[in-house]
C-alpha positions in Angstrom: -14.8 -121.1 12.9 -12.0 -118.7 12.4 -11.1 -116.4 15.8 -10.8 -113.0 14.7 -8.4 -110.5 16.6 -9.9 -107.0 17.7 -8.9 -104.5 20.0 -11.3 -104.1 22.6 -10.6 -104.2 26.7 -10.8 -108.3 27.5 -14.5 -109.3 28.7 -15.0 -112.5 31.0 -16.3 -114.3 27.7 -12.9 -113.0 25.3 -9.1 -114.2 26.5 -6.5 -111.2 26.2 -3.7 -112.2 23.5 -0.6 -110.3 25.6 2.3 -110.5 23.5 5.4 -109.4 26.0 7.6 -108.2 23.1 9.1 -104.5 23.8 7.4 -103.7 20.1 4.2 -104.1 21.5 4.6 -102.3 24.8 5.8 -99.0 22.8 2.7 -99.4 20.1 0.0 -100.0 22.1 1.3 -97.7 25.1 0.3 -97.8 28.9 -3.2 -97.8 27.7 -4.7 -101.3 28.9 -6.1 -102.2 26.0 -4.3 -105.3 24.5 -5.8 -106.8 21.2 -7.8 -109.9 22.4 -9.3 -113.3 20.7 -12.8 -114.0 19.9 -12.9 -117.2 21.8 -16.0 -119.4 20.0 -13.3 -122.3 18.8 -13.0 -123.8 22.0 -10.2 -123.5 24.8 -7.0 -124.3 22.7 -6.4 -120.4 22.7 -5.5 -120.1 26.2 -2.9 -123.1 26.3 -1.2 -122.0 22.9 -0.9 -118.4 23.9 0.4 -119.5 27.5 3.0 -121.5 25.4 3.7 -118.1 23.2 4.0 -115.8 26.5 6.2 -117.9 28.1 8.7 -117.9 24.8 8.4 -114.4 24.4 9.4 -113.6 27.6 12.3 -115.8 27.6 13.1 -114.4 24.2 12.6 -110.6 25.5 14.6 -111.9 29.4 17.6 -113.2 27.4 17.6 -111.3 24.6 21.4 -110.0 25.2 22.6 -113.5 25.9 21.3 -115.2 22.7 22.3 -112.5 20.5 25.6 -113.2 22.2 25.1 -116.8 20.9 24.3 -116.2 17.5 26.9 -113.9 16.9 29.6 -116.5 18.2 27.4 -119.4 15.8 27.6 -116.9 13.3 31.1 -116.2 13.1 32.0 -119.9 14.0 31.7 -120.8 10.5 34.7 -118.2 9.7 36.4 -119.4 12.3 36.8 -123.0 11.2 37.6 -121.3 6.9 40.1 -119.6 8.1 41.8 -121.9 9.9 41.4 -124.2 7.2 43.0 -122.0 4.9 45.4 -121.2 7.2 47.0 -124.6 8.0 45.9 -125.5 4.1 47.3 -122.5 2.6 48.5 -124.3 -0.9 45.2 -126.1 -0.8 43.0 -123.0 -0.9 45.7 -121.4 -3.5 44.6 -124.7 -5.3 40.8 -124.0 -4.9 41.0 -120.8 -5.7 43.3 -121.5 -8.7 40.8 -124.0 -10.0 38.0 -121.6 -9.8 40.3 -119.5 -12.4 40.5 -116.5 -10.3 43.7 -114.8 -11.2 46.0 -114.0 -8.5 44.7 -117.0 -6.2 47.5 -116.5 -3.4 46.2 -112.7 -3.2 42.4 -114.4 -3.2 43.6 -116.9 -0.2 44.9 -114.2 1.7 42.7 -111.4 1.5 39.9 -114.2 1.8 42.0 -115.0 5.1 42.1 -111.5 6.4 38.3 -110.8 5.9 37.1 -114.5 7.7 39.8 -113.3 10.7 38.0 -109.4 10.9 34.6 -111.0 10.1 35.1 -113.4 13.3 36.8 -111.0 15.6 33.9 -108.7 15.0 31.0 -111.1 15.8 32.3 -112.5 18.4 34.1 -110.0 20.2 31.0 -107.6 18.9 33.5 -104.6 17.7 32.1 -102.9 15.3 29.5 -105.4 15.1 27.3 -103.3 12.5 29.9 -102.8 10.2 31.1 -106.0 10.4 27.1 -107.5 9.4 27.4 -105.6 6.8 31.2 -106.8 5.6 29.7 -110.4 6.2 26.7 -109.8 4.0 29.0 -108.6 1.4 31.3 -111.6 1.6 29.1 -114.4 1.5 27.6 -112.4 -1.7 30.5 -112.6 -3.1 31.8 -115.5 -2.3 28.4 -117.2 -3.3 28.3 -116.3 -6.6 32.3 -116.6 -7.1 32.2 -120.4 -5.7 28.9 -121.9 -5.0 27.0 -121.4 -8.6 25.6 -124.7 -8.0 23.8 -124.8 -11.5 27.3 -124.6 -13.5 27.9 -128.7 -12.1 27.0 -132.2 -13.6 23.8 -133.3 -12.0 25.4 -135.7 -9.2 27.0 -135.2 -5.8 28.9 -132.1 -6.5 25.8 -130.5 -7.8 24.4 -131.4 -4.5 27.4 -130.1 -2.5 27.4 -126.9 -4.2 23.8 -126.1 -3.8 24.4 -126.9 -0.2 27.0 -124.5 0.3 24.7 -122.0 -1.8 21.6 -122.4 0.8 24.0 -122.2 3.7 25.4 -118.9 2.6 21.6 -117.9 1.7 21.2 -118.6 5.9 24.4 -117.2 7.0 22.9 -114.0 4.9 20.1 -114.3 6.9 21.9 -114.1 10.3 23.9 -111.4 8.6 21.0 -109.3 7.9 19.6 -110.2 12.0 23.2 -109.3 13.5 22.8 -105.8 11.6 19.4 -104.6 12.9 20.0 -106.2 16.4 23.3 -104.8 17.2 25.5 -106.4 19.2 23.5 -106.5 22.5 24.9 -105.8 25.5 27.5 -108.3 25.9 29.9 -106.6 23.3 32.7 -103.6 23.2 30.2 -101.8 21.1 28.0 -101.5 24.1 31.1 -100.8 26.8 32.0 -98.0 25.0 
């Protein structure tokens, strides 16, 4: 049997299902009632949403300190480019040149410049809206300038493109998180 979610006040025969996400506070208000499960399966209910509770309150307790986290894992990856293209500078002129980009030196630097604000941003979480959205932009860009994955041979560098291609898709993702997040509390956006 399916258990069916309603929201009636918990009875001795029906299990609350107590979600301890801020979202769920505000919508259902200081009203007790909490939606609850139909309980006819048998007892894994109980032990699975013990397991849920307990992550959504270390989610909702540490909230500040992982989106601290993920915006340093976010930006590490523009962190390592850049200085990559920094100590490599006629290498990425090279990549860029092969690419067929004209001006690649003007490519390599500006692409230098925007993985130096991009990390600065995350990490030091300046501007860290603006800067979610600059990253979002970038990796577009930079997706469909160098990863079009379907443009190779079938082989290993069709392979290595289309990784790059679903890591940008991901670092997208994060992107799109960091913007409707914010920063948290452990940034200058929120000292100031």
């Amino acid at each position: 049997m399916t258990k069916r979610a309603s929201f009636a006040a918990p009875t001795s025969r029906q299990e609350r299902f107590v979600r301890s996400t801020n979202h769920d506070r505000i919508a259902l208000g200081s009203q007790s009632v909490q939606p609850v499960l139909d309980n006819k399966g048998g007892g894994s209910a109980m032990k699975s949403n013990s397991v849920s509770r307990a992550v959504d309150e270390f989610a909702t307790g540490s909230a500040d300190s992982l989106i601290l986290i993920g915006r340093v894992l976010l930006a590490w990856v523009f962190v390592g480019s850049a200085y990559g293209a920094i100590s490599d500078f006629s290498g990425s002129v090279g990549y860029f040149r092969s690419l067929h980009l004209p001006a690649p030196e003007l490519f390599t630097m500006t692409n230098i410049a925007l993985e130096v604000l991009i990390s600065v941003g995350l990490i030091l979480g300046v501007g860290t809206r603006y800067c979610a959205i600059l990253t979002f932009v970038f990796v577009v860009a930079a997706t469909a300038i160098a990863h079009r994955y379907w443009e190779y041979p079938a082989g290993a560098q069709q392979i290595g493109q289309y990784n790059h291609f679903l890591k940008n898709i991901s670092i997208m993702g994060g992107a799109m998180l960091i913007f409707v997040t914010g920063a948290g509390r452990f940034s200058f956006d929120r000292a100031s």
